[in-house]
MOPAC internal coordinates of N, CA, C and O (Angstrom, degrees):
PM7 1SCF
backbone

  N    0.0000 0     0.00 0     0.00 0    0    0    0
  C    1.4296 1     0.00 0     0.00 0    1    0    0
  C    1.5267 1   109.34 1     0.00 0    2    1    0
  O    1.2310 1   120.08 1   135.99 1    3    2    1
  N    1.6530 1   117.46 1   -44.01 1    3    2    1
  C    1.5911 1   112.60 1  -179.55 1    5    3    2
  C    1.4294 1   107.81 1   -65.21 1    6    5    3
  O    1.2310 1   126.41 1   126.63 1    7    6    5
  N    1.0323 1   105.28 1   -53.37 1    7    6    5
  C    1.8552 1   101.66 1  -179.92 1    9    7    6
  C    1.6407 1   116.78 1   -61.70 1   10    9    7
  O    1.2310 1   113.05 1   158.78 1   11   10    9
  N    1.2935 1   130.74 1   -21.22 1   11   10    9
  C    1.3563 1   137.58 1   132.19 1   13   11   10
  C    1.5405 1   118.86 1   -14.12 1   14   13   11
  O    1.2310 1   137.24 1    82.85 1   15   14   13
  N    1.1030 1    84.21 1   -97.15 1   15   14   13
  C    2.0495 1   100.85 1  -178.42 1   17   15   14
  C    1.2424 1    87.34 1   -75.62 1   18   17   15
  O    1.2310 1    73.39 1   133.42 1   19   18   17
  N    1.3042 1   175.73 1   -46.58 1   19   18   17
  C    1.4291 1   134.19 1   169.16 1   21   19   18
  C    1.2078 1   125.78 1   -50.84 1   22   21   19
  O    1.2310 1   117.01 1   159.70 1   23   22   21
  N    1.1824 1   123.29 1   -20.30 1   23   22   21
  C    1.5703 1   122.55 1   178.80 1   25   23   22
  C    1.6598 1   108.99 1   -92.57 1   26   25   23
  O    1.2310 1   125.80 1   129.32 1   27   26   25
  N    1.1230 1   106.45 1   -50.68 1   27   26   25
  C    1.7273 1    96.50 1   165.04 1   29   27   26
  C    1.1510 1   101.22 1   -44.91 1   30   29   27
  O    1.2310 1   115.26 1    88.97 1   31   30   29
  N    1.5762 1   126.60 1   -91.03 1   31   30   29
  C    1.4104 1   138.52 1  -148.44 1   33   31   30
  C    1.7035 1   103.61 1   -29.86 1   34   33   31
  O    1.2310 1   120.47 1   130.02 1   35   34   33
  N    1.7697 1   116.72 1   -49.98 1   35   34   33
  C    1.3370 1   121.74 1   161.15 1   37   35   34
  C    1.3806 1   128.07 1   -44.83 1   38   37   35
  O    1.2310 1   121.59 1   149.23 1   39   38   37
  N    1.4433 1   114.57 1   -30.77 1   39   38   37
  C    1.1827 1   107.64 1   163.88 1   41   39   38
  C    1.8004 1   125.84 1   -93.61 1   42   41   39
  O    1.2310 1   128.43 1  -164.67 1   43   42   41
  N    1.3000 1   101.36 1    15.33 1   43   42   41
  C    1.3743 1   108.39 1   157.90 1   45   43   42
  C    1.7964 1   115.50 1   102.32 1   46   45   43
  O    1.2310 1   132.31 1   179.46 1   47   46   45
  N    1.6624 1    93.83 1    -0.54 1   47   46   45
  C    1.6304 1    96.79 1  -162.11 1   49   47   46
  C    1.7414 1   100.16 1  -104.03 1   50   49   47
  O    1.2310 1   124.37 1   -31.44 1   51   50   49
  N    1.9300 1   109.21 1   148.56 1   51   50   49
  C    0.9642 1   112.07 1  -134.12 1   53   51   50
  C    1.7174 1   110.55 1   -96.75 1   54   53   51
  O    1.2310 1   111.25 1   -54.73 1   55   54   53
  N    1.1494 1   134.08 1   125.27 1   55   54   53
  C    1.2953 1   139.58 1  -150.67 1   57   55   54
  C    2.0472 1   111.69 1   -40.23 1   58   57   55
  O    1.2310 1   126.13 1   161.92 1   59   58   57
  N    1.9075 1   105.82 1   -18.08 1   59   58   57
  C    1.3201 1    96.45 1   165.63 1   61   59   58
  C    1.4958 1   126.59 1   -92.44 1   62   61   59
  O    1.2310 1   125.14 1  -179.36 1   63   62   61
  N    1.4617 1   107.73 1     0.64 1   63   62   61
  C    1.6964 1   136.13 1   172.57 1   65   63   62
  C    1.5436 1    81.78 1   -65.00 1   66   65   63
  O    1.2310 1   110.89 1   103.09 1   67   66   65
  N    1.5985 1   134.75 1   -76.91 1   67   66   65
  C    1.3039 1   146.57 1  -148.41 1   69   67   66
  C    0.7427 1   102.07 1   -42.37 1   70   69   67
  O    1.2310 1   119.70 1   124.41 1   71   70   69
  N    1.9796 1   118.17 1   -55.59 1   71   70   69
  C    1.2502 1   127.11 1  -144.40 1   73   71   70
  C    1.6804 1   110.71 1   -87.50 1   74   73   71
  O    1.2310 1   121.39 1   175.39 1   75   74   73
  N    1.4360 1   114.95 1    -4.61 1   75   74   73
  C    1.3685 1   138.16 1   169.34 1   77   75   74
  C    1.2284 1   115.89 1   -75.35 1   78   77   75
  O    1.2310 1   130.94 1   145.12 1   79   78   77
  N    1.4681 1    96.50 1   -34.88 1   79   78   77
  C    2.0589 1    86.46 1  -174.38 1   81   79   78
  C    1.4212 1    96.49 1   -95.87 1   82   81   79
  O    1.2310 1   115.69 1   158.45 1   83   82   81
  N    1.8510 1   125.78 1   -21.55 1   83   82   81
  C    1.5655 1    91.93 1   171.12 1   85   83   82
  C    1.3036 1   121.14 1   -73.01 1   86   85   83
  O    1.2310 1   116.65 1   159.00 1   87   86   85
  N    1.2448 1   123.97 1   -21.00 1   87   86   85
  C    1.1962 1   120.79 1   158.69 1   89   87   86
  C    1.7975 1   132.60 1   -37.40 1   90   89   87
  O    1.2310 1   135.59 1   132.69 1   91   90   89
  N    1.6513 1    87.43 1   -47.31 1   91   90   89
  C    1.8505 1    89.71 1  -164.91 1   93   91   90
  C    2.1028 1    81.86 1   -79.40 1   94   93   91
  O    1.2310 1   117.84 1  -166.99 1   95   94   93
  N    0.6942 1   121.71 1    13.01 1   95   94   93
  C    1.7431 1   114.18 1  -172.45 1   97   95   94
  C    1.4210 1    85.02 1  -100.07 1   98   97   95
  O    1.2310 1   111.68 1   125.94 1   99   98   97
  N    1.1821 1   133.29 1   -54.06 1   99   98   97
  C    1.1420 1   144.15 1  -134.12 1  101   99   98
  C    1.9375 1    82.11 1   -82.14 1  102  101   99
  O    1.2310 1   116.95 1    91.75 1  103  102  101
  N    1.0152 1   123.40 1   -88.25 1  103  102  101
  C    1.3061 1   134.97 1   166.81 1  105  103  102
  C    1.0909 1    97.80 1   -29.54 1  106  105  103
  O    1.2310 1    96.10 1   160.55 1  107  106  105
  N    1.1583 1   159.71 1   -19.45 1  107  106  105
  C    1.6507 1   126.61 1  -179.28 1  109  107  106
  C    1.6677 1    93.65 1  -101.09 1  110  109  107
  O    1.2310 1   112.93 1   158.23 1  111  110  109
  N    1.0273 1   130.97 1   -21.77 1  111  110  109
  C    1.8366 1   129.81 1   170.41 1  113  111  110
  C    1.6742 1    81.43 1   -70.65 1  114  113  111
  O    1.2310 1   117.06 1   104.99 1  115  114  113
  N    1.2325 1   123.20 1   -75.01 1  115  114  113
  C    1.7334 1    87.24 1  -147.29 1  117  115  114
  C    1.4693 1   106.23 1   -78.26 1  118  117  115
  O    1.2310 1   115.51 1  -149.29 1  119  118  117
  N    1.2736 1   126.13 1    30.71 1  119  118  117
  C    1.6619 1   126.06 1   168.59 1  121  119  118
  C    1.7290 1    95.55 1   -96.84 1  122  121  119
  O    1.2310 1   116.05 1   155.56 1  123  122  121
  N    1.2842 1   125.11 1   -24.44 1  123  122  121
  C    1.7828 1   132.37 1  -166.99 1  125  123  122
  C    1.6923 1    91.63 1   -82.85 1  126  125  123
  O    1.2310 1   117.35 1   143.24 1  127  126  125
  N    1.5879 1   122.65 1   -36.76 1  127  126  125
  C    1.5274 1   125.82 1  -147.02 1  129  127  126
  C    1.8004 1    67.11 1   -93.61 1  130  129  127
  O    1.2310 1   103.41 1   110.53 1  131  130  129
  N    1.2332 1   148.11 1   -69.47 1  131  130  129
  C    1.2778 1   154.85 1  -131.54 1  133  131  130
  C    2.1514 1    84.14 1   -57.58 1  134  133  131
  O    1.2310 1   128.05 1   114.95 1  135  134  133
  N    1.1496 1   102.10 1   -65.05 1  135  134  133
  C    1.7928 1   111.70 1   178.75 1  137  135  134
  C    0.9847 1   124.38 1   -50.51 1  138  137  135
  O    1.2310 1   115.53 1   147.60 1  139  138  137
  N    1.6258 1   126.09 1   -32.40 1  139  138  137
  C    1.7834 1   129.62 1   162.68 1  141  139  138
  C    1.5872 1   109.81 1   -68.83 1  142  141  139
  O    1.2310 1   137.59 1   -30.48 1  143  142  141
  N    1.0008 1    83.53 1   149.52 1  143  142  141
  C    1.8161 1   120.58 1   168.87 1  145  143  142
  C    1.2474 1   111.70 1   -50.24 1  146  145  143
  O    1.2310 1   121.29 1   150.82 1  147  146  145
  N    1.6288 1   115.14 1   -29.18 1  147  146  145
  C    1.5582 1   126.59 1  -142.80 1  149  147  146
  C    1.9347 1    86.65 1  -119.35 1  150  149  147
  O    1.2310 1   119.07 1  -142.32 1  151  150  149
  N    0.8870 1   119.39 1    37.68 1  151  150  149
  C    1.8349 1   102.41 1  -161.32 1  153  151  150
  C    1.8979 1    70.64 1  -101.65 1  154  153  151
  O    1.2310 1   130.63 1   -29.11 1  155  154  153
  N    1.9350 1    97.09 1   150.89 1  155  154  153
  C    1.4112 1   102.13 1   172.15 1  157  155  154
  C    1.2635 1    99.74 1  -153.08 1  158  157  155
  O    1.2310 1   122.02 1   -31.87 1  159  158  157
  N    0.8185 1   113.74 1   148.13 1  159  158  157
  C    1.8553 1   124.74 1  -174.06 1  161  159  158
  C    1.3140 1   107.22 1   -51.51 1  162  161  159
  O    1.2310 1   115.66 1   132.72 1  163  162  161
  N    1.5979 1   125.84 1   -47.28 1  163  162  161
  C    1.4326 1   117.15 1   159.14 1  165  163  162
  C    1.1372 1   137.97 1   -69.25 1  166  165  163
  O    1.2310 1   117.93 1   174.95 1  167  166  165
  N    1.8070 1   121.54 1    -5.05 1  167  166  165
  C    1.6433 1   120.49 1   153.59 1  169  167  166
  C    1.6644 1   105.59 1   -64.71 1  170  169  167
  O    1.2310 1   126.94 1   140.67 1  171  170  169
  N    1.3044 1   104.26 1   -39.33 1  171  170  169
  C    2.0082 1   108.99 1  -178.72 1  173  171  170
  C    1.7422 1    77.10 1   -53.64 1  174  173  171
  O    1.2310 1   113.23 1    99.55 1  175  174  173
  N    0.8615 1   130.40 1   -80.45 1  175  174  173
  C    1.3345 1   112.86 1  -134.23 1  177  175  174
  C    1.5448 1   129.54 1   -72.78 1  178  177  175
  O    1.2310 1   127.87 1   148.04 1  179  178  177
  N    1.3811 1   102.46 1   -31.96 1  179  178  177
  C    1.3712 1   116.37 1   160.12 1  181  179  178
  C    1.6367 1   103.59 1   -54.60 1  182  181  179
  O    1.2310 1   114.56 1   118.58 1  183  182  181
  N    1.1554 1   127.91 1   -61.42 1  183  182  181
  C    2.1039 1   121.22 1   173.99 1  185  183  182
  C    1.4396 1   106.26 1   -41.95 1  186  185  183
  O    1.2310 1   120.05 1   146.50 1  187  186  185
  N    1.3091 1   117.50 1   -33.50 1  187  186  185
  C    1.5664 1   117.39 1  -175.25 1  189  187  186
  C    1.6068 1    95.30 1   -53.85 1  190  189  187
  O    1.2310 1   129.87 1    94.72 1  191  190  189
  N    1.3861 1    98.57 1   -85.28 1  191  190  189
  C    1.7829 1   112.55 1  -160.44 1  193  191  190
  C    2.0776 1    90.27 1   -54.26 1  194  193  191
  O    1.2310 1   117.47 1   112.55 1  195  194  193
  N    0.7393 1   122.42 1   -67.45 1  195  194  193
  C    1.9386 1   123.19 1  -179.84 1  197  195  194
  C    1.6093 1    87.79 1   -18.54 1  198  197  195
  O    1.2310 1   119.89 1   107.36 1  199  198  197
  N    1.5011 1   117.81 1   -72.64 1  199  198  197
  C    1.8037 1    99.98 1  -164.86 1  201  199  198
  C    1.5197 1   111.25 1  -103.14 1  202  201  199
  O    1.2310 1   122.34 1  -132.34 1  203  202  201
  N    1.7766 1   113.13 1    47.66 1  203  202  201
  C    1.2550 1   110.59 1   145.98 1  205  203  202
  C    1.5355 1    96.26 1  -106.31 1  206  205  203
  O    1.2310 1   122.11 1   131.49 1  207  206  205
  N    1.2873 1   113.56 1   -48.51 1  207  206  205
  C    1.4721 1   106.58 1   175.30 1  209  207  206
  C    1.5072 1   132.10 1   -35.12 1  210  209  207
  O    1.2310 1   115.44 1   142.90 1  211  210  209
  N    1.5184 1   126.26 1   -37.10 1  211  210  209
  C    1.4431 1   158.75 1  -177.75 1  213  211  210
  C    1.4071 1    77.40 1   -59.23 1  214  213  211
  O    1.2310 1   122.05 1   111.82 1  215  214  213
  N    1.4829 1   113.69 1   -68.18 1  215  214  213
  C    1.5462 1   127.86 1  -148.57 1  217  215  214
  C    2.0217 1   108.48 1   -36.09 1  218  217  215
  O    1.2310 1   138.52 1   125.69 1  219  218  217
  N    1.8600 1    81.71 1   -54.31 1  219  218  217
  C    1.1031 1   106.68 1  -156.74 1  221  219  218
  C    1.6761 1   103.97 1   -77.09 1  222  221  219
  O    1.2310 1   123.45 1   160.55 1  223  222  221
  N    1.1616 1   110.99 1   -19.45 1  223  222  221
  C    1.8106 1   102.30 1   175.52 1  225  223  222
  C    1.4035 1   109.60 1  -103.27 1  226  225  223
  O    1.2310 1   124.37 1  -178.71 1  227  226  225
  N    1.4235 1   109.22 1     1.29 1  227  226  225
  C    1.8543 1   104.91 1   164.53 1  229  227  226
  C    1.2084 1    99.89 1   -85.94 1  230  229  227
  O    1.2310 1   101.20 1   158.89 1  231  230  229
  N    1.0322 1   151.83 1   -21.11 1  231  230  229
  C    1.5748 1   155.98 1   175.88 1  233  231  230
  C    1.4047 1   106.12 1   -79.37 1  234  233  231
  O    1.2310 1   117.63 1   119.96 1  235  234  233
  N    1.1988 1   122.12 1   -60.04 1  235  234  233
  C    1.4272 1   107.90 1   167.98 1  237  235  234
  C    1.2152 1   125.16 1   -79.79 1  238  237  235
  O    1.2310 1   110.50 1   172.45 1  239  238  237
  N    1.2232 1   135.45 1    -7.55 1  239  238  237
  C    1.4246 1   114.57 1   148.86 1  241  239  238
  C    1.3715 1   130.16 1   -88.72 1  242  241  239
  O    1.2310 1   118.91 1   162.63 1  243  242  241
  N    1.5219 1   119.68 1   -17.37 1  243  242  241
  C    1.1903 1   117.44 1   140.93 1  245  243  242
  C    1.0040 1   143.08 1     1.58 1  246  245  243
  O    1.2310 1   125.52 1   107.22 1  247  246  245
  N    1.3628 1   107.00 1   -72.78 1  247  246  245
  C    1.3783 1   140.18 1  -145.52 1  249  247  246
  C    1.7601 1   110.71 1  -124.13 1  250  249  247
  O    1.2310 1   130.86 1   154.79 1  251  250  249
  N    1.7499 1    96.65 1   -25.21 1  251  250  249
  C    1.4843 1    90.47 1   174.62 1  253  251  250
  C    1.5783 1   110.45 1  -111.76 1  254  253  251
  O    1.2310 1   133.64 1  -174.73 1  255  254  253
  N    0.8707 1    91.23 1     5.27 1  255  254  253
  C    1.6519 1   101.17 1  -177.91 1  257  255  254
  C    1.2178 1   131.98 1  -101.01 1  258  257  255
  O    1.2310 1   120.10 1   180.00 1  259  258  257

């Protein structure tokens, strides 16, 4: 994730750009879990908190880095 948003941020794009594509990442895993056999309300939920967490260390390294 740090080497992520350091390499964007280097390329100039803006930490709510970032926070968009972990999002659209985030959403295309639980659109793949939505198509398996195996999808369970607690994989949804564990991806939930996984890309608030993401959220929360692209912001702080962002910003602290």
């Amino acid at each position: 994730m740090c080497a992520y948003v350091d390499e964007r941020k280097h390329l100039g794009v803006r930490a709510e750009r970032i926070m968009v594509e972990i999002k659209r990442i985030a959403h295309a895993a639980r659109e793949a879990m939505f198509s398996e056999s195996s999808y369970s309300f607690d994989a949804a939920k564990r991806l939930d908190v996984a890309q608030q967490r993401a959220i929360t260390w692209c912001i702080e390294r962002y910003y602290g880095g």
